[in-house]
N, CA, C and O of each residue as an XYZ file, in Angstrom:
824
protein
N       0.835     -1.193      0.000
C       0.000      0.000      0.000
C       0.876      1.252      0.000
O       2.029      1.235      0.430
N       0.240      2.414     -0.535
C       1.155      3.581     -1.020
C       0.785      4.532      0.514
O      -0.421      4.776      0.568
N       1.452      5.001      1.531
C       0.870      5.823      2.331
C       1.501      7.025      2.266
O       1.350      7.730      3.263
N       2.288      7.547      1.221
C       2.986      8.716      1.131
C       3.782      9.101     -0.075
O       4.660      8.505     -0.699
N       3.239     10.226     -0.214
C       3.852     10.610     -1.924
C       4.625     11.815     -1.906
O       4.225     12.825     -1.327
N       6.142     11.727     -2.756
C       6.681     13.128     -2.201
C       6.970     13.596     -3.691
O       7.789     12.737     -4.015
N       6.896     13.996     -4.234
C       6.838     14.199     -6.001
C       6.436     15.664     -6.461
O       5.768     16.473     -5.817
N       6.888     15.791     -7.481
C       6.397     17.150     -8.499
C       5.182     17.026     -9.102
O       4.586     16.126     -9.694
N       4.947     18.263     -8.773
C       3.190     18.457     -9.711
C       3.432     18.407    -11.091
O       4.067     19.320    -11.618
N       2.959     17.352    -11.819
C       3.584     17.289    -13.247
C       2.516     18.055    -14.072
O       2.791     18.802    -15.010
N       1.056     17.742    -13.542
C      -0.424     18.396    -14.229
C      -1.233     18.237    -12.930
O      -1.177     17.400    -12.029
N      -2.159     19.536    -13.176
C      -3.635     19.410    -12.549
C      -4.864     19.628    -13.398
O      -5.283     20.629    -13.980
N      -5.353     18.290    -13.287
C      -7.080     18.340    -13.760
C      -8.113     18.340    -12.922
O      -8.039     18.612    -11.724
N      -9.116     18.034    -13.534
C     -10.638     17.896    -12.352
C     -11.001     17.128    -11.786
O     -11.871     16.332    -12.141
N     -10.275     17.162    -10.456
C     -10.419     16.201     -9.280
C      -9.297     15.100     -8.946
O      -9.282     14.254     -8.052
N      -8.462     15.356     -9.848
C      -7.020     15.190     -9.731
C      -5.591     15.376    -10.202
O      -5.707     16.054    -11.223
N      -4.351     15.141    -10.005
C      -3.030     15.723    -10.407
C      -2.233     14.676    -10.140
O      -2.144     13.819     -9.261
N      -1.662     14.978    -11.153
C      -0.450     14.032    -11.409
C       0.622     14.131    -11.175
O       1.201     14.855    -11.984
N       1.554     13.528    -10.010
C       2.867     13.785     -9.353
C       4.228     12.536     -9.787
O       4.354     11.339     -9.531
N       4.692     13.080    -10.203
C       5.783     12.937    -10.388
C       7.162     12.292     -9.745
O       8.042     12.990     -9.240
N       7.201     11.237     -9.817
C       7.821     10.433     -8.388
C       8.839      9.934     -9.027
O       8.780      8.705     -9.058
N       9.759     10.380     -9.555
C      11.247      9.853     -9.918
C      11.010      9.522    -11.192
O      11.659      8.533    -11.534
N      10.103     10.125    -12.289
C      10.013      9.506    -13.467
C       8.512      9.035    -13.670
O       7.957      8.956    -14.766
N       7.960      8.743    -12.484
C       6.869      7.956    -12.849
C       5.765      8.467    -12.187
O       5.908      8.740    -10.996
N       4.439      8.696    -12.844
C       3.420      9.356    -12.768
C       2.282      9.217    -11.860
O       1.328      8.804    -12.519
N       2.102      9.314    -11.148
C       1.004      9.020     -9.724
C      -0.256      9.938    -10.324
O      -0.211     11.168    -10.294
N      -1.449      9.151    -10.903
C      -2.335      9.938    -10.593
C      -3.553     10.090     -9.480
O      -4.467      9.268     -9.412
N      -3.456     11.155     -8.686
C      -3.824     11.612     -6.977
C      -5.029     12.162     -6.892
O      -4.998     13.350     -6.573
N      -6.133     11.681     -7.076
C      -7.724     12.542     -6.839
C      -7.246     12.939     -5.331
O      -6.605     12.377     -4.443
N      -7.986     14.381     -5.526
C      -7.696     15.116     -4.174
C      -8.864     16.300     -4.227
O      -9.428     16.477     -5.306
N      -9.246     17.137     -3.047
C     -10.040     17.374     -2.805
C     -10.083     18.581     -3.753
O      -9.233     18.486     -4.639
N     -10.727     19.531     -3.804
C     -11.263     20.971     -4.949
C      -9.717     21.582     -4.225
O      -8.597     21.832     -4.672
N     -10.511     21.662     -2.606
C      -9.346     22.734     -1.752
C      -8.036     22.696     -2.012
O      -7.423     23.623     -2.541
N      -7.389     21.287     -1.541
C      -5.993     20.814     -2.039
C      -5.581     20.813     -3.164
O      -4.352     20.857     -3.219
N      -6.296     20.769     -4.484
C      -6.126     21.173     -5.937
C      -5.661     22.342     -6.281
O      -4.745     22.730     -7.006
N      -6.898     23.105     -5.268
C      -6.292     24.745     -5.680
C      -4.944     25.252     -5.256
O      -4.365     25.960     -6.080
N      -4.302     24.996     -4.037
C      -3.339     25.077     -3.412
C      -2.001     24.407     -4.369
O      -0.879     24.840     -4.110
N      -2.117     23.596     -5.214
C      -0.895     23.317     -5.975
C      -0.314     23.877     -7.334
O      -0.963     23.839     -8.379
N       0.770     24.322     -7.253
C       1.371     24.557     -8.674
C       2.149     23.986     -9.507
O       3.083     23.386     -8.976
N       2.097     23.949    -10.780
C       2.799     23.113    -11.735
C       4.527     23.284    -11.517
O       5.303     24.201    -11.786
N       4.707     21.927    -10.895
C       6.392     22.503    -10.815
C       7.307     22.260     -9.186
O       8.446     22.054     -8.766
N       5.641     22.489     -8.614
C       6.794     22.301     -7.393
C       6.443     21.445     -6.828
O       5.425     20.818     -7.121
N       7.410     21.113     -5.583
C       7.240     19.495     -4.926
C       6.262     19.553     -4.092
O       5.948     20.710     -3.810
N       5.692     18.786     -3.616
C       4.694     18.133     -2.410
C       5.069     17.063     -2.102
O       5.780     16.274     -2.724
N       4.511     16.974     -0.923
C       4.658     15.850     -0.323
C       2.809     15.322      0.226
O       1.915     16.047      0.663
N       2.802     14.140      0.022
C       1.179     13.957      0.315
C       0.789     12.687      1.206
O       1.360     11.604      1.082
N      -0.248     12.931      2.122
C      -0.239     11.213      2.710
C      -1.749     10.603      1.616
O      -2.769     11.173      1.230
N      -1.330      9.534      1.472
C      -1.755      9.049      0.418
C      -2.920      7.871      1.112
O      -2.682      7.281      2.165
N      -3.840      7.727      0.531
C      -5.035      6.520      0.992
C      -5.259      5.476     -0.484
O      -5.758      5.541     -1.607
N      -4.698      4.746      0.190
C      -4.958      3.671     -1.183
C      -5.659      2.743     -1.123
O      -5.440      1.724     -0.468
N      -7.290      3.141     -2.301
C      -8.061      1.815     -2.177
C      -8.090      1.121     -3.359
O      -7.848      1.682     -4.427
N      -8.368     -0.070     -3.274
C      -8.210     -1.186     -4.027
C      -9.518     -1.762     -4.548
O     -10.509     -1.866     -3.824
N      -9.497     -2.082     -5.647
C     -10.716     -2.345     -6.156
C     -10.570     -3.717     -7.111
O      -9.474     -4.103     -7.516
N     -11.809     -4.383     -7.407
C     -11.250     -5.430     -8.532
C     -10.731     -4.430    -10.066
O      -9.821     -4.603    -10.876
N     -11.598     -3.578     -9.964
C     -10.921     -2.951    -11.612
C     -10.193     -1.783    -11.607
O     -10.016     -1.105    -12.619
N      -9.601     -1.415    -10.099
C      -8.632     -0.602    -10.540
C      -8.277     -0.058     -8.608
O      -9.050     -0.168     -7.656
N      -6.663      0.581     -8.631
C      -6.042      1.118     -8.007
C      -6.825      2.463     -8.153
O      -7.304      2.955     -9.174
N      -6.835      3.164     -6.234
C      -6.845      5.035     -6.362
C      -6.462      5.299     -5.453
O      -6.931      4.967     -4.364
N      -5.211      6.175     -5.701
C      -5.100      6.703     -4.990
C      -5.828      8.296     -4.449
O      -6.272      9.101     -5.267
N      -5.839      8.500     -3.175
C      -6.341      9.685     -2.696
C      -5.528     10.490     -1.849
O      -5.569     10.076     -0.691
N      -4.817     11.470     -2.002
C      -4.200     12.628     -1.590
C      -4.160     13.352     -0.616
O      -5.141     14.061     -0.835
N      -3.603     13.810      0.611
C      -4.133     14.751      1.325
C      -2.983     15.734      1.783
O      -1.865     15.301      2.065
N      -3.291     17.018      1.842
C      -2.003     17.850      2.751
C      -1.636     17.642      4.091
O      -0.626     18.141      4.588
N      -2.633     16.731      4.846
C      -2.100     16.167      6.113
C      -2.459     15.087      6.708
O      -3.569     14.616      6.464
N      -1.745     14.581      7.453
C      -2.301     13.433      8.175
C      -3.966     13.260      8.888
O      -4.683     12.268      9.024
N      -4.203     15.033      9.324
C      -5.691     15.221     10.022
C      -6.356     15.224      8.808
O      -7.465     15.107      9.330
N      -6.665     15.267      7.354
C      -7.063     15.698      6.662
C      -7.636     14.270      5.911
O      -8.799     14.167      5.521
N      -6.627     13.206      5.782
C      -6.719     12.224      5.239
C      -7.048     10.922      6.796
O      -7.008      9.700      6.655
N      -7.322     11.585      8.025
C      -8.056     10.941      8.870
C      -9.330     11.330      9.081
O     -10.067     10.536      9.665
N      -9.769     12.411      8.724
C     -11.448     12.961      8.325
C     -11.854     12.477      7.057
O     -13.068     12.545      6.865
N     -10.857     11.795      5.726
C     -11.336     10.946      4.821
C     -11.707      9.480      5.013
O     -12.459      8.772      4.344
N     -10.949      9.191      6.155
C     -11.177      7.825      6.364
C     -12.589      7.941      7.268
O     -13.494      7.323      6.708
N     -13.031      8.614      8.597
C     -14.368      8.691      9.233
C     -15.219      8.901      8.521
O     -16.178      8.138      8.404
N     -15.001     10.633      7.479
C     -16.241     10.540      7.102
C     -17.030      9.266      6.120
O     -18.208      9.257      5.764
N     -16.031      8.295      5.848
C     -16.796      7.459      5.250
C     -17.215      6.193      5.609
O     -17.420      5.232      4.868
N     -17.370      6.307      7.290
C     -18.137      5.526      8.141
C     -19.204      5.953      8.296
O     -19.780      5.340      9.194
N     -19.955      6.945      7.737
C     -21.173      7.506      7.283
C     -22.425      6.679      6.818
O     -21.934      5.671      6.311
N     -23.118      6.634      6.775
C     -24.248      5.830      5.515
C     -24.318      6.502      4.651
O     -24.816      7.598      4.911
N     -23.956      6.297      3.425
C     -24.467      7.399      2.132
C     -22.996      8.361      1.882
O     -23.022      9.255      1.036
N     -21.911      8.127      2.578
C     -20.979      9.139      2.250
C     -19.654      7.926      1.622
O     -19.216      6.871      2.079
N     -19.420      8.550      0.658
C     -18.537      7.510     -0.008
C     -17.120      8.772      0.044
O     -17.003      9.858      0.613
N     -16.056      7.822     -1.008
C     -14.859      8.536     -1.382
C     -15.095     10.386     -1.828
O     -14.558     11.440     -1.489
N     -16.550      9.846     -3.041
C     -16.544     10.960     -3.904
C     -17.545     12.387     -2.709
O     -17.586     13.611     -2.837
N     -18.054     11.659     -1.880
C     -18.282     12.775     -0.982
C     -17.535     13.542     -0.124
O     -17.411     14.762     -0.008
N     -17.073     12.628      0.442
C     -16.173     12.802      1.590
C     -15.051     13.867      0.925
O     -14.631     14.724      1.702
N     -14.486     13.882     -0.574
C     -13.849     14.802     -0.868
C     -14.295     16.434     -0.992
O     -13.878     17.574     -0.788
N     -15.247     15.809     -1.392
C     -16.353     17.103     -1.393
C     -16.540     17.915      0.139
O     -16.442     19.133      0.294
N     -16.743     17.214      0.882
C     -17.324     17.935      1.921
C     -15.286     18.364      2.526
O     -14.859     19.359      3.111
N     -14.711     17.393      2.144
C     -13.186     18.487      2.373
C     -12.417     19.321      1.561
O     -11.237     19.653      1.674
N     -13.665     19.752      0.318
C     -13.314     20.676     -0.693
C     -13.759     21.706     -0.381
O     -13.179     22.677     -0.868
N     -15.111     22.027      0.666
C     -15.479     22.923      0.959
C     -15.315     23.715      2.617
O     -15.688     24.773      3.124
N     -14.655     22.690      2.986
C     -14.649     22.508      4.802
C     -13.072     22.486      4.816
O     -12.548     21.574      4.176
N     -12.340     23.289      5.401
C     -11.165     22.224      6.134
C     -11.415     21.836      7.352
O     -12.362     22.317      7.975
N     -10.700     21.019      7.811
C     -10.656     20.247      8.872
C     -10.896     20.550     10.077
O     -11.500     19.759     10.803
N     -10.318     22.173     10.668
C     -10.868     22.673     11.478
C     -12.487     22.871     12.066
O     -13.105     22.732     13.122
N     -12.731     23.286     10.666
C     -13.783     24.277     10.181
C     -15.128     23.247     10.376
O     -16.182     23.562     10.928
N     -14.720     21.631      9.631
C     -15.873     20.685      9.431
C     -15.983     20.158     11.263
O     -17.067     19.835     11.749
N     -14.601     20.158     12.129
C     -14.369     20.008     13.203
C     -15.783     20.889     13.938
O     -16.853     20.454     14.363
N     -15.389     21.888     13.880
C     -16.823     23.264     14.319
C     -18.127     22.876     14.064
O     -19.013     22.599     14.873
N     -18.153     22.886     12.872
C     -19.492     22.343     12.420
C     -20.189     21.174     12.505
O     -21.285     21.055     11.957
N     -19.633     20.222     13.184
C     -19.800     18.924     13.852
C     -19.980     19.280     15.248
O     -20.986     18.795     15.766
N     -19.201     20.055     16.024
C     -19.497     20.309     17.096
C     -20.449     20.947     17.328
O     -21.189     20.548     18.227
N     -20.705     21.896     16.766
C     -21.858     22.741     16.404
C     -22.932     22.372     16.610
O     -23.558     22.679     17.625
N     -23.564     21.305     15.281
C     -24.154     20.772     14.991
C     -24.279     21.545     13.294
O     -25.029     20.997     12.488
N     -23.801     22.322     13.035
C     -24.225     23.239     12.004
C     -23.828     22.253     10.646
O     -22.761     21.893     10.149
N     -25.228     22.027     10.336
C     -25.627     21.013      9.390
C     -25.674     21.765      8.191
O     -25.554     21.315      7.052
N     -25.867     22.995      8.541
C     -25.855     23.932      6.702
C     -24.620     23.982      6.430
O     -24.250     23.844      5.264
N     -23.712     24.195      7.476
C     -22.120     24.275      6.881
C     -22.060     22.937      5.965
O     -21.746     23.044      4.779
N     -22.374     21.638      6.551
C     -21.627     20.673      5.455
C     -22.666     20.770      4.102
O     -22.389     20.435      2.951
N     -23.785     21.263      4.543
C     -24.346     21.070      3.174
C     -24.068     21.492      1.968
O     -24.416     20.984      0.902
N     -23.109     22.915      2.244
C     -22.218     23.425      1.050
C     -21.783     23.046      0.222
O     -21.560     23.546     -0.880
N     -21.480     21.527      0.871
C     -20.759     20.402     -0.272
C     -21.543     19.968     -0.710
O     -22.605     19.610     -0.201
N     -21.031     19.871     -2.252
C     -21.694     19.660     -3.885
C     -21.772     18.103     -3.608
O     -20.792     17.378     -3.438
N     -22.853     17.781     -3.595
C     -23.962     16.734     -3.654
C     -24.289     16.372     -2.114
O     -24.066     15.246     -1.670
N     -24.677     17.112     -1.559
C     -24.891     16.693      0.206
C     -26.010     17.979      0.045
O     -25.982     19.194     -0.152
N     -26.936     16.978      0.244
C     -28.173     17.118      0.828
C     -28.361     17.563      2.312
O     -27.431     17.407      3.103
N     -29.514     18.101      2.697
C     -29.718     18.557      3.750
C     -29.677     17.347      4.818
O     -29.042     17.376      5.872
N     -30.329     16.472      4.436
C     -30.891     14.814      5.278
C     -29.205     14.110      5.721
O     -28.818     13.798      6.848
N     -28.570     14.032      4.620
C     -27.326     13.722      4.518
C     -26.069     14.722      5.639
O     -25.173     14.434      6.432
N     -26.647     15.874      5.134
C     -25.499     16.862      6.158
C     -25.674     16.517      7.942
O     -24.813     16.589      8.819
N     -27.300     16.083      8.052
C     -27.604     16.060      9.292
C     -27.400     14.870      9.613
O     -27.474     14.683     10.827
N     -27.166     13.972      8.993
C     -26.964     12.607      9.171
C     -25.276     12.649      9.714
O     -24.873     11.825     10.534
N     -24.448     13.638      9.180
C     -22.497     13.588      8.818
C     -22.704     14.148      9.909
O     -22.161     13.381     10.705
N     -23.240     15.196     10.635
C     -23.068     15.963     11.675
C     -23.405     15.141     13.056
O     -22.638     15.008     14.010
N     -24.707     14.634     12.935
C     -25.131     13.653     14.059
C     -24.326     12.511     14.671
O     -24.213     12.239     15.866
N     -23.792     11.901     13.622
C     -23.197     10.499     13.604
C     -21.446     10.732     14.578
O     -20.890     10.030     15.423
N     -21.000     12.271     13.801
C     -19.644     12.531     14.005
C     -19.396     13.253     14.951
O     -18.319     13.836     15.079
N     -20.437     13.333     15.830
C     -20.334     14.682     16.907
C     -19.451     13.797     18.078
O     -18.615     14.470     18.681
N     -19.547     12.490     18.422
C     -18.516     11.741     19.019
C     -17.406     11.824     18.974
O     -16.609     11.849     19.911
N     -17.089     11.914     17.115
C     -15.492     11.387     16.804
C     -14.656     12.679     16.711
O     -13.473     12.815     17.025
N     -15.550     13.647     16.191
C     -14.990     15.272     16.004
C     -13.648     15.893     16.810
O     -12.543     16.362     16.537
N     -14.694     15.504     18.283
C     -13.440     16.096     19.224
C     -12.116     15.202     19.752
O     -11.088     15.559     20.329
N     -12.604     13.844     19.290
C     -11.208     12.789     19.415
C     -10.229     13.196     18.505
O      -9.114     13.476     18.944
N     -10.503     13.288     17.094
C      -9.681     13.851     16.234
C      -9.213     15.039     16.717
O      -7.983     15.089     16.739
N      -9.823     16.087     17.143
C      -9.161     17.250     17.371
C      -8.464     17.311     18.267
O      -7.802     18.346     18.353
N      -8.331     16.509     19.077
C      -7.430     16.775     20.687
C      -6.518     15.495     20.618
O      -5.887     15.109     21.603
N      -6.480     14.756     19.202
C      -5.631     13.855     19.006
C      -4.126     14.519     19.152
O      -3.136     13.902     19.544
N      -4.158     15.807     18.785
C      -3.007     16.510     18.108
C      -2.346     15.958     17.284
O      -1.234     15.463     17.469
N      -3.189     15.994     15.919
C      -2.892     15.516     14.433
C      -2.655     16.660     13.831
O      -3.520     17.186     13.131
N      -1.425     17.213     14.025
C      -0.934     18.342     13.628
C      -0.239     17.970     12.394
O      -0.098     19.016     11.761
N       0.063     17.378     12.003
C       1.123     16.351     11.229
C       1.644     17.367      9.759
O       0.908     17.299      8.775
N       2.370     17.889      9.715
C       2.987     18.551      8.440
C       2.313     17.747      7.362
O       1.925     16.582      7.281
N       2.315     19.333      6.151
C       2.098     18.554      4.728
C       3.294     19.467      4.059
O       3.595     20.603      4.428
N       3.736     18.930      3.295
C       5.126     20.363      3.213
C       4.973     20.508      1.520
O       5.905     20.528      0.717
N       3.589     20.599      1.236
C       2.702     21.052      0.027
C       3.828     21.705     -0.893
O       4.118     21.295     -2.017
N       4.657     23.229      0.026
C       5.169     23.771     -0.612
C       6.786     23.871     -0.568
O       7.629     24.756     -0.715
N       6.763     22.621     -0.315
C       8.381     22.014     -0.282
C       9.385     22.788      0.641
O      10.539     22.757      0.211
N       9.196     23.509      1.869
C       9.506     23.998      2.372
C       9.530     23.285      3.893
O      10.063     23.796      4.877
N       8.956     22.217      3.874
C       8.563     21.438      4.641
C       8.326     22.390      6.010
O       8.958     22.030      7.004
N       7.365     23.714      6.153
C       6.485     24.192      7.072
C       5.745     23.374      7.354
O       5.209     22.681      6.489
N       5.477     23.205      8.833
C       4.235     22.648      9.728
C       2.600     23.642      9.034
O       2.526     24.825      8.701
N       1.594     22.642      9.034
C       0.732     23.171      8.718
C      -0.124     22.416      9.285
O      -0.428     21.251      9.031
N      -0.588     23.279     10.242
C      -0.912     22.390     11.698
C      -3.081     22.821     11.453
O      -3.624     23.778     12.006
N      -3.730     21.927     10.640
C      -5.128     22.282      9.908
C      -5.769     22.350     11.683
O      -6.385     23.324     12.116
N      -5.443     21.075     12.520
C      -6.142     21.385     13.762
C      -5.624     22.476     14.684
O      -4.413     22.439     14.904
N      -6.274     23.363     15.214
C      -5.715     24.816     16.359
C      -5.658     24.114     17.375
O      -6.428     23.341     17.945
N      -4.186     24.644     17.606
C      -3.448     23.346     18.403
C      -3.827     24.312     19.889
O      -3.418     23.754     20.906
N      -4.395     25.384     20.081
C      -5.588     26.156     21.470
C      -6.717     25.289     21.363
O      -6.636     24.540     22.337
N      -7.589     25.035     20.785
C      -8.959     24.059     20.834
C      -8.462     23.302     21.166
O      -8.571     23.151     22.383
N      -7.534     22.229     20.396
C      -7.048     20.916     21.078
C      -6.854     20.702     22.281
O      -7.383     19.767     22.880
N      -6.014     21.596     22.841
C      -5.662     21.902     24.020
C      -6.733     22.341     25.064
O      -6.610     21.704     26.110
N      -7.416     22.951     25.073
C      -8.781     23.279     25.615
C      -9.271     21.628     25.978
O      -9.280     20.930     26.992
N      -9.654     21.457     24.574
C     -10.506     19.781     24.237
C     -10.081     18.797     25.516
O     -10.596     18.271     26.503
N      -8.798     18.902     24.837
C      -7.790     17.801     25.756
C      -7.874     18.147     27.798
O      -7.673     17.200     28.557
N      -8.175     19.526     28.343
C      -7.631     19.905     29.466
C      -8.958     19.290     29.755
O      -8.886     18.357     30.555
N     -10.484     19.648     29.190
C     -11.752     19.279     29.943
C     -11.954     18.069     29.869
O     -12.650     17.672     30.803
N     -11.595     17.156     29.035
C     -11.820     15.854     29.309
C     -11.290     15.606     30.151
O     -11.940     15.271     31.141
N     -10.058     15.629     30.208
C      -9.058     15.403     31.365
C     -10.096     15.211     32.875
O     -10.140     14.285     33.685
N     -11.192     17.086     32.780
C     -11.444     17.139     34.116
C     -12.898     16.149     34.158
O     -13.744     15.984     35.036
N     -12.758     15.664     32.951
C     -14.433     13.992     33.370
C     -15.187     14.278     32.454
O     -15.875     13.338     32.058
N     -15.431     16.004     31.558
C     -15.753     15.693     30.675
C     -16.214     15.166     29.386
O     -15.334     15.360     28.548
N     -17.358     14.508     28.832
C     -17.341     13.892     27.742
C     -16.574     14.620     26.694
O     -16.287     15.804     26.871
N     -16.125     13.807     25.308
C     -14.970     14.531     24.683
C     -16.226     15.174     23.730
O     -15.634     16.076     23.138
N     -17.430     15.197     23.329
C     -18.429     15.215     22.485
C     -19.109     16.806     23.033
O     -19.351     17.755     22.288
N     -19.310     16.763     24.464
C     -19.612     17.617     24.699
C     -18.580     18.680     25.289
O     -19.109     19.726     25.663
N     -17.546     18.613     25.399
C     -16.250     19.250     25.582
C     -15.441     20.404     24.152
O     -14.693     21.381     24.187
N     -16.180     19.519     22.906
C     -15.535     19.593     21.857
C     -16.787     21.050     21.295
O     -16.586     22.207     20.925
N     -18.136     20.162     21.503
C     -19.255     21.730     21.521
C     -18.625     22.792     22.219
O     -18.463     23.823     21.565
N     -18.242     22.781     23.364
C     -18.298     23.700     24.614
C     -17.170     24.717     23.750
O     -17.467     25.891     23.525
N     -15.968     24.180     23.339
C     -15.125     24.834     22.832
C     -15.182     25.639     21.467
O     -14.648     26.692     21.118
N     -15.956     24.827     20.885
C     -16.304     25.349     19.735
C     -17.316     26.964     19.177
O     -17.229     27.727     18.216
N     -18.537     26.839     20.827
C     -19.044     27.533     20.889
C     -17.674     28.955     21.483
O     -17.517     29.946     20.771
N     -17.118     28.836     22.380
C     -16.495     29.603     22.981
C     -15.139     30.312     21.960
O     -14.363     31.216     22.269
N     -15.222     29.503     20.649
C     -14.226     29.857     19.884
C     -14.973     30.990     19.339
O     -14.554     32.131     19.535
N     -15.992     30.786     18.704
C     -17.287     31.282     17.749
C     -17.222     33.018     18.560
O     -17.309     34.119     18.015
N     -17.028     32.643     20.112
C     -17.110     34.357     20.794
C     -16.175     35.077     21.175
O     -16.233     36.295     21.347
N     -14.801     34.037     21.411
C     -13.833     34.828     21.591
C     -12.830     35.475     20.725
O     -12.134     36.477     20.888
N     -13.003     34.228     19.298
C     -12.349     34.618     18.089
C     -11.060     34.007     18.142
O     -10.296     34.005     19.106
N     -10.924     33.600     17.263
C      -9.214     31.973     17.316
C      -8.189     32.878     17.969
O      -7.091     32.325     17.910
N      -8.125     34.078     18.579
C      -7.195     34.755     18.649
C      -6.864     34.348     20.337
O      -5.768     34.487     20.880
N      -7.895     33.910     20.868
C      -7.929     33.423     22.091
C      -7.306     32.433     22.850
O      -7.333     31.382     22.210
N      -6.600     32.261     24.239
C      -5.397     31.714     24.252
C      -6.092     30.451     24.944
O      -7.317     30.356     25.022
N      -5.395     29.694     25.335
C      -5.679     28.115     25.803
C      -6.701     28.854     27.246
O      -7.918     28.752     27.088
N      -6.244     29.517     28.501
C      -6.516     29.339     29.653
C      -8.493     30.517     29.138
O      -9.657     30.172     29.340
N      -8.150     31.318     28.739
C      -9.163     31.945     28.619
C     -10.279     31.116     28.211
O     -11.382     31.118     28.756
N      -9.809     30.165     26.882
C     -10.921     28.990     26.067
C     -11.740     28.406     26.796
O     -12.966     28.341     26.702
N     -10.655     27.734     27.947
C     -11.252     26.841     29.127
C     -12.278     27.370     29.907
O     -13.228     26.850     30.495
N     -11.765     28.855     29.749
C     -12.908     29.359     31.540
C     -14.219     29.624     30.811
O     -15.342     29.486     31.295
N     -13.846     30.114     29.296
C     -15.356     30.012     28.569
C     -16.500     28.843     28.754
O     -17.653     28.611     29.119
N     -15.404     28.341     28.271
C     -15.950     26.526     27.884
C     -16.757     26.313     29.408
O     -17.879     25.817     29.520
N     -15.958     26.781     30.471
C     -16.188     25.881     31.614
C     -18.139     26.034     31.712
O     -19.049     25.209     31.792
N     -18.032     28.357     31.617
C     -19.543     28.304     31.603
C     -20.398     27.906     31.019
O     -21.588     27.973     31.324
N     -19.803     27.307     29.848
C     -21.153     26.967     28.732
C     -21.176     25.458     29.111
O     -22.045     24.651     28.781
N     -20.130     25.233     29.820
C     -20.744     23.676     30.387
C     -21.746     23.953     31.097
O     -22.853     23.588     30.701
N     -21.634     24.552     32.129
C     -22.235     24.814     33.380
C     -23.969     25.278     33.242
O     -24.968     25.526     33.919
N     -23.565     25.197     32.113
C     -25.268     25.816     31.916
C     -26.572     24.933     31.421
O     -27.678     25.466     31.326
């Protein structure tokens, strides 16, 4: 199995690009978002999901490790396959679909091109468990997209941290992961770990 691709953007088409791996051509369906972000020419590096089929190899692409672990959940879904699941991380990053799971905010995923309303509420309901595990996983994991190999850390490594301190105190991680989310929504990402918490604490409390 392929779990990592470090190669030149040789071409980008619709809904995928072709990298360049010592000569030989990887073609990488990847999400709208991650598409747009690449240029002809320069290196990436990608974690790669490889499924197997009787009539054919695909690979699937991601700029990070958190990115291509929200490809693998969301398609413990009913009704959400490969070709969704890209979708809803063409329009969402990871943070963002993180929020909107916590949320509950079912119009956010509906943005994504072919997700229905029934469907968004179905991705939101199902994932409001796993949301905040992922996020306080600290799946920060570099994608070094632009060969510079910068950290590009999609989860806010303050929420995580928040996430991570209230469970700690017995918190469920489901409702820990709301609490924060709401408290992000008022204080604005600019907000530091200890402040998050004392938010969070009241909107538990209530």
């Amino acid at each position: 199995m392929i779990g990592k691709l470090k190669g030149v953007i040789d071409a980008v088409g619709e809904g995928h690009a072709i990298v360049d791996v010592n000569g030989v051509g990887y073609e990488v369906q990847a999400s709208a978002r991650t598409l747009r972000s690449f240029k002809i020419g320069e290196t990436v590096s990608l974690a790669i999901e490889t499924h197997v089929r009787e009539d054919a190899i695909r690979l699937y692409g991601f700029a990070s490790e958190v990115e291509r672990a929200w490809f693998r959940t969301l398609q413990t879904i009913q009704g959400v396959g490969a070709k969704v699941a890209l979708a809803v991380l063409g329009t969402l990053a990871p943070q963002d679909l993180a929020n909107a799971v916590a949320l509950q905010n079912w119009a956010a995923v509906e943005q994504s091109p072919g997700v229905g309303k029934k469907l968004a509420q179905r991705i939101v309901a199902e994932l409001r468990d796993k949301a905040p595990a992922l996020s306080a996983a600290g799946l920060h994991v570099p994608a070094a997209a632009n060969g510079q190999g910068r950290a590009a850390p999609l989860v806010d490594g303050t929420a995580a941290e928040a996430i991570s301190a209230l469970t700690n105190l017995g918190y469920q991680p489901a409702l820990a992961g709301q609490a924060v989310a709401t408290a992000m929504a008022e204080l604005g990402e600019a907000a530091d770990t200890p402040k998050l918490i004392r938010r969070s604490l009241k909107e538990l409390a209530r």
